[in-house]
N, C-alpha and C positions, 0 to 999 in steps of 0.2 A: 560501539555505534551499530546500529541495527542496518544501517542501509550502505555499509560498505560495497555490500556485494552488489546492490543494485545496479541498474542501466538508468544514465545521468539522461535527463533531456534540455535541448539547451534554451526551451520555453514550452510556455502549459498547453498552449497548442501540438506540439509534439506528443505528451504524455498524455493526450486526452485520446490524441489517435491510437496508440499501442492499451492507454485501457478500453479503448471502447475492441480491441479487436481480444482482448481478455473476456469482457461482455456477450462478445458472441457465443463464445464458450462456455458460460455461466458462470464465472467468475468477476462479481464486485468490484472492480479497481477502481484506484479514484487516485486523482493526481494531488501531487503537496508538493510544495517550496522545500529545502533542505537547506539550510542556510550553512551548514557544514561542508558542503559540495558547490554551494552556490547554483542550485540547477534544479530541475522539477525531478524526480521519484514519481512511480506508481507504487501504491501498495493498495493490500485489503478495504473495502471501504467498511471498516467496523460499525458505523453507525445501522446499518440494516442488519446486524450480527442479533441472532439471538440472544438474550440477556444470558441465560443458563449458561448457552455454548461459552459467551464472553467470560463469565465467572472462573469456570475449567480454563479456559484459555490462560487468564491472565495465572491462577493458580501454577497450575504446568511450568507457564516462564518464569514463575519464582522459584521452580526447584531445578532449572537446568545452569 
């Protein structure tokens, strides 16, 4: 599971405050349900990812 390591929030109002302070810094984050933790995650908000960069990306996680 990719989000072990994460920091749990205990609703989307929480995780929207710690991505938006990610944002200030130029970092994308964007909040998501984890239904495996039961709790919101922040991660990358991939959707404004470069297509190319995306490509290399997911390449890369198939070989580690």
């Amino acid at each position: 599971m990719r989000c072990s390591n994460k920091l749990n929030f205990q609703n989307r109002r929480e995780a929207e405050k710690h991505a938006d302070f990610w944002f200030d810094r130029n970092e994308k984050m964007k909040p998501y349900l984890c239904n495996a933790h039961r709790s919101w995650h922040i991660g990358h908000d991939r959707a404004s990812e470069n297509p190319a960069t995306r490509i290399h990306r997911i390449l890369e996680e198939g070989y580690e």
